[in-house]
N, C-alpha and C positions, 0 to 999 in steps of 0.2 A: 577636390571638387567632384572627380568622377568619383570615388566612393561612395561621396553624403550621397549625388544619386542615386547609385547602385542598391544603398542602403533605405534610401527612399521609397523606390522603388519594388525593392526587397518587402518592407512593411506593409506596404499596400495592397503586394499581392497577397502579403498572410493576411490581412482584416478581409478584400476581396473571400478567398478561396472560404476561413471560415464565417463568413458571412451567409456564403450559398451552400457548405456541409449545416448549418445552422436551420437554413430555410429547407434544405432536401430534408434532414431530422425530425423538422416538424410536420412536413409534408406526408413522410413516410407514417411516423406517429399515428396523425389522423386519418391518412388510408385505412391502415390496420387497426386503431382500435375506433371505430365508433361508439357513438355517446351509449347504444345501446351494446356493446360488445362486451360477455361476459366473463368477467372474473378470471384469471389463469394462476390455478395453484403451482407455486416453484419454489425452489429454496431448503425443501426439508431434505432427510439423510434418511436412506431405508435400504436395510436386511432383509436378502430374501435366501432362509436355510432352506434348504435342496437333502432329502434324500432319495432311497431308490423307490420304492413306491409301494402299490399293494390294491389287490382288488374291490371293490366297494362290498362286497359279502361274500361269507364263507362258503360259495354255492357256484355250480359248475359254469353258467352264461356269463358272469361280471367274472370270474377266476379265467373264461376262457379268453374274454378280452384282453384282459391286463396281462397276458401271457403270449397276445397275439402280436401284441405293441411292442412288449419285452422284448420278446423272439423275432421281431422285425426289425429289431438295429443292428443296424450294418457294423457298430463297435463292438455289439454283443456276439454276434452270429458273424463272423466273417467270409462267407461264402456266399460266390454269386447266386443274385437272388433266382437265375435262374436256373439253378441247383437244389437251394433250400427253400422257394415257397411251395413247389409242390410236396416237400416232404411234411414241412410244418401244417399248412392247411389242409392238407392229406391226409394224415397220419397223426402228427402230433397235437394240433388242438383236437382231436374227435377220440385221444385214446388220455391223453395226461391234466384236462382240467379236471374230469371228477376225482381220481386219484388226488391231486394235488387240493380241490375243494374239503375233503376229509381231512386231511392232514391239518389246513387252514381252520377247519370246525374245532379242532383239538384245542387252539389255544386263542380263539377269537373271544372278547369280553365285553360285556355289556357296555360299553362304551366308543364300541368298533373292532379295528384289527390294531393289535399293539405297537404297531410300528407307526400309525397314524397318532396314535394315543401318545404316545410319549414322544414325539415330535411337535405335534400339536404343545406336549406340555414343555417342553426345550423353549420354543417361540416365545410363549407366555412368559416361560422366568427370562430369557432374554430382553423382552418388553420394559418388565418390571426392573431389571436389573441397568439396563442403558439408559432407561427415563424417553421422557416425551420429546427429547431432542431427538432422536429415531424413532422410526417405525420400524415394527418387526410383523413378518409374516411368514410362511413354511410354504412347500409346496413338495409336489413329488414330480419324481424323473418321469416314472409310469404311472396312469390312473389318476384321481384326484386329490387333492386340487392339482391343476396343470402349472407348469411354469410361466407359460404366457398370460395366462389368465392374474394369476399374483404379481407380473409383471406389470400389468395395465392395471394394477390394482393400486402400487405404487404410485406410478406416473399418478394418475388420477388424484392421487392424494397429495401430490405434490411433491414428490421425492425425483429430484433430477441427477441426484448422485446414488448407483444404490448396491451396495457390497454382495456378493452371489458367494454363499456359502455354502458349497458340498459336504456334508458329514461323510466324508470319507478319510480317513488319515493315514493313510496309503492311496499315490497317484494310481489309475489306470485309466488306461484310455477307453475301458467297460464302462467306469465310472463317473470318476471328475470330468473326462473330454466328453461324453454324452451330454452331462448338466449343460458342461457350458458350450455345447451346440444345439442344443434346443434354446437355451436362451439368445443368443443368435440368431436363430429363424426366428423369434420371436421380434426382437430389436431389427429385422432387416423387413420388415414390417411396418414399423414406425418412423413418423414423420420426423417427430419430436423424439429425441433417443435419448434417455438417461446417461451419464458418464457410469459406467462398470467397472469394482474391482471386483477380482475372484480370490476366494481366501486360495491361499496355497495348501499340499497336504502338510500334514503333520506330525508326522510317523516319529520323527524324534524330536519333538518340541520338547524340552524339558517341560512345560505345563504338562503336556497329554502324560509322558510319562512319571512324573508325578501325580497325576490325577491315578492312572492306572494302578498303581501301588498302593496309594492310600485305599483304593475299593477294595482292590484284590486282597489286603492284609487285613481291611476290616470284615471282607466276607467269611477269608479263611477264619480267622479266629474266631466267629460264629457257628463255626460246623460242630458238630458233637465228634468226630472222627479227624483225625490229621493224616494227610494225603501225604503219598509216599508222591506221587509224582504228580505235577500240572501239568496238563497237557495247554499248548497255547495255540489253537485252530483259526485258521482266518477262513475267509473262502475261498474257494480255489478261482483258477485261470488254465485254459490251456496253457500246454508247455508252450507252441508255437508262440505266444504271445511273449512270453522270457526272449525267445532266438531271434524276435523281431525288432527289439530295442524298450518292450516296455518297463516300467524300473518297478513297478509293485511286487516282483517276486523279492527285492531284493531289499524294499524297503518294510515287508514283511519282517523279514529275517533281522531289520536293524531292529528295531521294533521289538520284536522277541528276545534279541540281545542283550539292549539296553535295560530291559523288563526281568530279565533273567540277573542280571547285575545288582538290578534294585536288593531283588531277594534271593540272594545267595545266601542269608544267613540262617534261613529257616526250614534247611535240613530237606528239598526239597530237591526231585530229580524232573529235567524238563524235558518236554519233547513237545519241537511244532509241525505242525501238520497244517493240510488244504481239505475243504472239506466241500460239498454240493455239486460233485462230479456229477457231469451232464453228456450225454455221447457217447460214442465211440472213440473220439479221439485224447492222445494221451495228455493228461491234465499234472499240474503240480502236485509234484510228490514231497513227502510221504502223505497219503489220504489219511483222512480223519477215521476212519471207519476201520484202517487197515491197521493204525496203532490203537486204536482200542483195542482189536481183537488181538496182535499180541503184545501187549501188557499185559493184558489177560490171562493169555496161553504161558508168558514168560513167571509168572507167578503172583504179580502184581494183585495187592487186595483192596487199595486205597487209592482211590485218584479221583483227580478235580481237574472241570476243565474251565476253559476261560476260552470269549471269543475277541482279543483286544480290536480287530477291525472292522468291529460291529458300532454304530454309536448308540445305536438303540436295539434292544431285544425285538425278534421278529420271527418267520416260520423257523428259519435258517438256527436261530438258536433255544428257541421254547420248544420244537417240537423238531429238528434233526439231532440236533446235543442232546440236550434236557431228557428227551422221549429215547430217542431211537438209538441214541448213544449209550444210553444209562442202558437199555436192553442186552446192547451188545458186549459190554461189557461187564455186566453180572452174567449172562448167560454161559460168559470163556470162564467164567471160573472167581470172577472178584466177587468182594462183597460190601464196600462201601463206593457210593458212586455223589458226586455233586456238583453241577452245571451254573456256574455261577455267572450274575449278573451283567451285561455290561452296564459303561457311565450310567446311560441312561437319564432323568432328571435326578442322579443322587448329587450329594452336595458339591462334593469333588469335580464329577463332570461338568456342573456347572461353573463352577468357579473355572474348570480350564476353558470350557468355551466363551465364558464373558471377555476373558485375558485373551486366547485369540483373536476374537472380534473387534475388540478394544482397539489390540495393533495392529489389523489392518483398517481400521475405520480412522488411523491417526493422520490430522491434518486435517481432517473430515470432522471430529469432534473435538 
């Protein structure tokens, strides 16, 4: 008998309690949306690829911005800012944007700067390639478009889940931890927050490095000369940044590796180097500038280089490689020089960034 009560009793209070989560439901409901309360996009899935950035034109005031932003992260420049802003606002934007605006002239194209250009066109086959079940959009670390801004570009369109891709495939905290702390201050901002995943780097994906070999063996074999040696250049970091725990020196090197394994069969001697030394302080060795010159001096007549940590061409490789590289090394004495391509939108690269994407968007699409 006292059970059926209990049991009774039991029942009553579940129809009781959902009765009134029922009435609060509807209550709640009609607070928040009135008859007249508009539309709220949610539900769709969106890409937002992240690389490092670039000035809006080839010309000293927009070069000396986008170098003021750069040069003012605390990931990129690690020293107290009450050290390095009077050096920078002092000294280096009023001596290094025209300099560096020249150089930016050299290889800027009726269409903007190339690193916008071919990221702009990554997006687009990305778009094309994941279909209208995603949205895809780009943005830059420095300059525009901003991160926040293609953030709230999402949102707005209805994207509550939205994958933050760095074109980085090697970690640095210069790099990938800058994206994804600007995006951050962006989301610490909002009411409404998107769920975020971050692609991870990629330095030995088998995609990337297959993608990298099938360029690199289709570039080679287009050259009219065969290179005695590839040089394999990323960009540099302080040394300090190795001694402090960050892993990009070392996934440089796997990267280089792995790549060197691919094509061992094609008679080909390697060397990698760091290249876009900045400062005074001591940076990853060997410099890009420093094995040019002796290859050069050592006898070397044929060499090709490659930037694999680049995902799109930009100053760093049209106009420090390509230009200033190729200078330096017919000057010591070579006489074939060739600064080949990264992914870029070629076939390959895209094929490995859809497959990245793919796998971290899984469960998602």
């Amino acid at each position: 008998m006292h059970c059926l009560r209990r049991r009774a009793c039991a029942c009553a209070a579940s129809r009781f309690f959902r009765r009134v989560y029922e009435v609060r439901a509807v209550t709640w409901q009609d607070q928040q949306l009135p008859a007249d309360h508009p539309p709220v996009k949610s539900g769709r899935i969106g890409v937002l690829i992240v690389n490092l950035g670039t000035p809006d034109a080839p010309e000293r005031g927009p070069v000396k911005r986008y170098l003021g932003e750069f040069l003012s992260d605390k990931r990129v420049v690690e020293i107290p800012d009450i050290v390095w802003q009077p050096i920078l606002r002092g000294i280096i934007l009023n001596t290094r944007p025209k300099r560096s605006a020249k150089a930016y002239a050299k290889v800027w194209t009726p269409e903007g700067s190339p690193l916008a250009v071919i990221t702009r066109s990554q997006a687009a086959a990305m778009q094309e390639r994941l279909g209208q079940g995603v949205m895809v959009e780009y943005a830059m670390r420095y300059g525009q478009p901003a991160i926040a801004e293609r953030l709230q570009a999402l949102m707005d369109a209805g994207c509550d889940r939205i994958l933050l891709a760095p074109l980085y495939p090697q970690y640095s905290g210069a790099t990938t931890a800058t994206v994804v702390d600007k995006a951050a201050d962006a989301l610490r901002k909002m009411r409404w927050q998107p769920a975020i995943r971050t692609l991870p780097p990629y330095h030995d994906d088998p995609a990337y490095i297959d993608a990298l070999e099938a360029d690199l063996v289709r570039q080679l074999d287009a050259l009219d000369f065969a290179p005695e040696v590839l040089v394999l250049s990323f960009h540099g970091m302080p040394q300090r940044t190795l001694e402090l725990g960050d892993p990009y020196h070392c996934q440089c090197q796997k990267t280089s590796r792995l790549l060197q394994e691919r094509l061992a069969g094609r008679g080909l001697r390697f060397r990698t180097s760091f290249q876009s030394r900045f400062g005074p302080a001591k940076w990853l060795e060997p410099a890009t500038d420093t094995v040019l010159k002796e290859e050069a001096a050592a006898g070397t007549k044929r060499l090709a280089i490659a930037a694999p940590g680049f995902s799109a061409d930009c100053l760093e490789t049209l106009e420090e490689l390509a230009m200033e590289g190729r200078d330096e090394f017919l000057e010591g004495g070579g006489t074939h020089f060739a600064a080949l391509s990264c992914l870029n939108a070629s076939d390959a690269g895209l094929a490995m960034l859809e497959s990245v994407l793919r796998r971290e968007l899984s469960g998602w699409i």
